[in-house]
ZAMARGU-4260 file (C-alpha; in steps of 0.2 Angstrom, whole numbers, plus 5000, padded with zeros to 4 digits):
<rodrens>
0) 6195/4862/5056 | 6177/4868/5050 | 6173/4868/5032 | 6154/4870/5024 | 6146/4858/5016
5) 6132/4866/5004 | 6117/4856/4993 | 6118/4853/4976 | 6105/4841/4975 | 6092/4835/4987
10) 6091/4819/4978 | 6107/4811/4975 | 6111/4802/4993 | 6092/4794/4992 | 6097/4779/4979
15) 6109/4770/4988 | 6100/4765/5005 | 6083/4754/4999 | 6068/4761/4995 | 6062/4766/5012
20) 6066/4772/5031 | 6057/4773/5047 | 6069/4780/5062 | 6060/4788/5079 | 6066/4802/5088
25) 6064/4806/5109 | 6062/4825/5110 | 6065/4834/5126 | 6068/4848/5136 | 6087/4851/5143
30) 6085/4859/5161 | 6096/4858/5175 | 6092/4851/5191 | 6093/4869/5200 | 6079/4876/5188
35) 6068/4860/5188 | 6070/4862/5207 | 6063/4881/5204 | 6046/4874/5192 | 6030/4868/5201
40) 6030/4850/5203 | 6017/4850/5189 | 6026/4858/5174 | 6042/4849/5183 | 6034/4833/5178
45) 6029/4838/5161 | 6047/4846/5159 | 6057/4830/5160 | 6045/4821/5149 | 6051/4813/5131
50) 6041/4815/5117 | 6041/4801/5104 | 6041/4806/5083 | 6042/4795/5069 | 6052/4799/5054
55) 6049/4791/5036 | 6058/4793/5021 | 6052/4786/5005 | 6071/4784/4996 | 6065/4783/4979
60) 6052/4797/4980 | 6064/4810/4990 | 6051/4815/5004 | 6050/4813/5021 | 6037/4815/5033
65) 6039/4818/5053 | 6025/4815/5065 | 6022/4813/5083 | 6018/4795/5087 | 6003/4789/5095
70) 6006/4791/5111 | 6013/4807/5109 | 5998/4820/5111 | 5994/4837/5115 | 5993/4840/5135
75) 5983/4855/5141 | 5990/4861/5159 | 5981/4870/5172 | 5985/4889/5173 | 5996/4894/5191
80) 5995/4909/5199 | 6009/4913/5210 | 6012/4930/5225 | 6024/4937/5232 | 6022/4953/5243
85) 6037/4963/5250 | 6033/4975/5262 | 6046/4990/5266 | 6038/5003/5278 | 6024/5012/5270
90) 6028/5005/5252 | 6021/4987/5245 | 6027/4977/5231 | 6018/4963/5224 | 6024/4952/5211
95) 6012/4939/5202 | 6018/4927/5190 | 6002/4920/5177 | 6013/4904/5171 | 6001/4896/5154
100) 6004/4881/5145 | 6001/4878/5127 | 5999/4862/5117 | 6014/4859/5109 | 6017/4842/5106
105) 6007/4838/5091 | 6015/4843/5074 | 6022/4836/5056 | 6032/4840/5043 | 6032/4835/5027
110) 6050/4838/5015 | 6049/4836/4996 | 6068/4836/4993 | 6064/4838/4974 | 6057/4851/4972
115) 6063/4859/4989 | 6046/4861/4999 | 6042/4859/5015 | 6025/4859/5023 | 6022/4859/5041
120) 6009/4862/5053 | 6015/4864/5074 | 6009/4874/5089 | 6020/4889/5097 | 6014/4904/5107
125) 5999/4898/5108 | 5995/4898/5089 | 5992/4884/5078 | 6001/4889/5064 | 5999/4880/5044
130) 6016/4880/5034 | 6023/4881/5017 | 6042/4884/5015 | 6056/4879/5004 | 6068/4868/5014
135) 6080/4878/5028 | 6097/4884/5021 | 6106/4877/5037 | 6124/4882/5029 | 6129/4869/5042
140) 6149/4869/5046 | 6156/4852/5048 | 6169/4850/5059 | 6184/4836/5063 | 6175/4828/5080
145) 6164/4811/5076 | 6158/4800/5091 | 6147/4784/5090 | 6130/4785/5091 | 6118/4771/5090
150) 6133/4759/5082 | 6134/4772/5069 | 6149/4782/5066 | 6142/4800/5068 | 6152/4816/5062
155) 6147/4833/5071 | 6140/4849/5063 | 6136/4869/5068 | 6123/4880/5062 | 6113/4895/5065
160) 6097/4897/5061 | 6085/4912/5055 | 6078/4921/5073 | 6089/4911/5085 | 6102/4917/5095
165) 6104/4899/5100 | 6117/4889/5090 | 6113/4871/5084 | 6122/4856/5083 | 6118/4843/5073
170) 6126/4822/5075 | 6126/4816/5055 | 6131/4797/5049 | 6137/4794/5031 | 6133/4775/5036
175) 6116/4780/5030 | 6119/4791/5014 | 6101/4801/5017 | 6098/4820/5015 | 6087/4818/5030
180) 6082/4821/5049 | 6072/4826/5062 | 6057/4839/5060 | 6064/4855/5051 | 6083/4848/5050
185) 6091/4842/5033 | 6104/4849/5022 | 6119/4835/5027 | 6128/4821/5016 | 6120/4806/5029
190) 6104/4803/5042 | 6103/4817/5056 | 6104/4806/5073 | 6103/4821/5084 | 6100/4840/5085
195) 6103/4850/5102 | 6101/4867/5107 | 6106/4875/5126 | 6089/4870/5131 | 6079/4857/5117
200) 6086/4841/5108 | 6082/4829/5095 | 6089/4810/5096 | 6085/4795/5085 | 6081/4778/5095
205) 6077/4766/5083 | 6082/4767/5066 | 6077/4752/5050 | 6071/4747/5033 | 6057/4748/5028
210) 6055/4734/5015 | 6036/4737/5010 | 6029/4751/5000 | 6027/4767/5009 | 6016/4782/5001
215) 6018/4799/5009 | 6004/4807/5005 | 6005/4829/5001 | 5995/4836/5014 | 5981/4847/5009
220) 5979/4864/5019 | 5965/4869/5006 | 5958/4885/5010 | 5969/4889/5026 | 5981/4903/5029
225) 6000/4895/5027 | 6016/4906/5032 | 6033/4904/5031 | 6045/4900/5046 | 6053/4918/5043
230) 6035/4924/5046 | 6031/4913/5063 | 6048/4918/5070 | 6042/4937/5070 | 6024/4933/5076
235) 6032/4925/5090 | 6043/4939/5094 | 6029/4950/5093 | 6018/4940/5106 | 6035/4941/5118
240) 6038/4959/5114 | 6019/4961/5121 | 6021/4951/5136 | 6032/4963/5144 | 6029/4967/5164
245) 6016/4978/5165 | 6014/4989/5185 | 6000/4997/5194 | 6005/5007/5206 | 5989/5015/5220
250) 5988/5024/5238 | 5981/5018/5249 | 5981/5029/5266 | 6000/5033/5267 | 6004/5016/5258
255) 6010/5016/5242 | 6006/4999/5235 | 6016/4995/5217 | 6009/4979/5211 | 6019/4969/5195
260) 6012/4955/5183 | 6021/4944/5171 | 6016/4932/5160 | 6025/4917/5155 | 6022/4904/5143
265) 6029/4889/5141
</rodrens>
C-alpha cells in the first residue's frame, strides 16, 4: 500500500526532540564493479570515495544547515585523453574521449522551515551556482516496508523529482519527529537517514543532541546572481545538449579519415 503524506506545517515536528541536532551523512557514488573496472584507475579511486557532511537543525528555530565537513574539499583532477583508431581498408575512424573533472564536493544548504526558503550554493557542470528556492515539493509516497537503520526503526518513501528521470528513495525514522534531512531532502513526519538514487546516495552515520546553543546563521549572497533549482536543471541540460559528438571527416590520398570527439564530465 502507498499513500502520500503532504506538509501542513514545517514547524510542528521541531518541538518535541530538544533544542538542537547534529547528524553526518557519507555521500557516494553507486557503481558497479564492471564499470569501475571500465574508469582510469585515477577517477576509479576518486569514484569509490565517501564524502563527509554535517547536518544541524536548530529545533526551536526551524532551520537547518548542511555543509561538507572539513575534510571533505573540493579535488581538481587532471584532464585524460584517450584514442582509439579503427582501420578498415581505405577508411579511418578515430574516437577521442576528453574525460573533465569538476569540483563538486564543497556545498551548503541552508532550509528555513518557517517561512519555506531554501538557500544553497554547490558545483554542477562546471558552474558554481548561488541558490534561493522555497523548499522542494517532494510529494513523497510512503509505503508499508520499514527496516532498521542505525538502531532506528526506519519507514521507506518514493519520489520523483523536477528534471530527473531517476526515482528517489528516501529511509525516514519517526523515533526522531524532525522535518529534516540531507542537503535538498525534507518534507517527511521524522529525520531522513538515507536518500538513494541508481547511481548516488545519502546515509546518516552519527546522529546526537546537541545540548548547547547553536545559531545558524542566514547566509548572505549580497549582490550575486541566485537561481532556482528549476533553473539549474535547465542550464545543465543545456550544457549536455551541447556536448553532443561532434565528427571531422578529411581525405587523405584515397583514405578517408572520419575522426569523433566526445566530452564527458564527471
Amino acid at each position: 500500500m502507498h499513500y502520500t503524506f503532504l506538509i501542513v506545517s514545517f514547524l510542528f515536528t521541531f518541538s518535541s526532540y530538544g533544542q538542537n541536532l547534529l547528524v553526518k551523512y557519507s555521500e557516494g557514488f553507486i557503481t558497479s564493479e564492471q564499470r569501475l573496472k571500465e574508469l582510469p584507475e585515477a577517477i576509479r579511486t576518486e569514484r569509490v570515495k565517501k564524502k563527509f557532511y554535517n547536518l544541524t537543525v536548530n529545533v526551536k528555530d526551524g532551520i537547518s544547515y548542511y555543509v561538507n565537513d572539513e575534510n571533505t574539499k573540493n579535488t581538481d583532477y587532471n584532464t585524460e585523453n584517450k584514442s582509439e583508431t579503427q582501420h578498415d581498408d581505405n577508411i579511418q575512424i578515430t574516437n577521442t574521449k576528453i574525460i573533465v573533472n569538476i569540483k563538486n564536493t564543497e556545498k551548503f544548504y541552508y532550509k528555513d522551515f518557517g517561512n519555506n526558503e531554501m538557500i544553497f550554493e554547490y558545483f554542477n557542470a562546471d558552474q558554481l551556482f548561488h541558490g534561493k528556492d522555497s523548499l522542494q515539493n517532494w510529494n513523497w509516497q510512503i509505503t508499508d516496508e520499514v527496516k532498521v537503520i542505525n538502531g532506528y526503526s526506519c519507514k521507506k518513501a518514493l519520489a520523483d523529482w523536477i528534471g530527473h528521470d531517476a526515482q528517489f528513495t528516501a529511509w525516514f525514522t519517526e523515533d526522531i519527529p524532525v522535518n529534516a534531512g540531507p542537503e535538498k531532502f525534507d518534507g517527511l513526519p521524522g529525520l531522513i537517514l538515507y536518500v538513494g538514487t541508481p547511481y548516488y546516495e545519502y546515509s546518516a552515520i552519527l546522529i546526537r543532541e546537541i545540548k548547547n546553543k547553536v545559531e545558524i546563521h542566514k547566509p548572505d549572497f549580497k549582490n550575486k546572481k541566485t537561481v532556482t533549482h528549476k533553473e539549474i536543471t535547465e542550464i545543465i541540460k543545456q550544457k549536455i545538449h551541447n556536448l553532443r559528438p561532434s565528427s571531422i571527416t578529411t581525405q587523405e590520398g584515397d583514405k578517408t579519415i572520419t575522426t569523433e570527439t566526445i566530452i564527458y564530465k564527471n
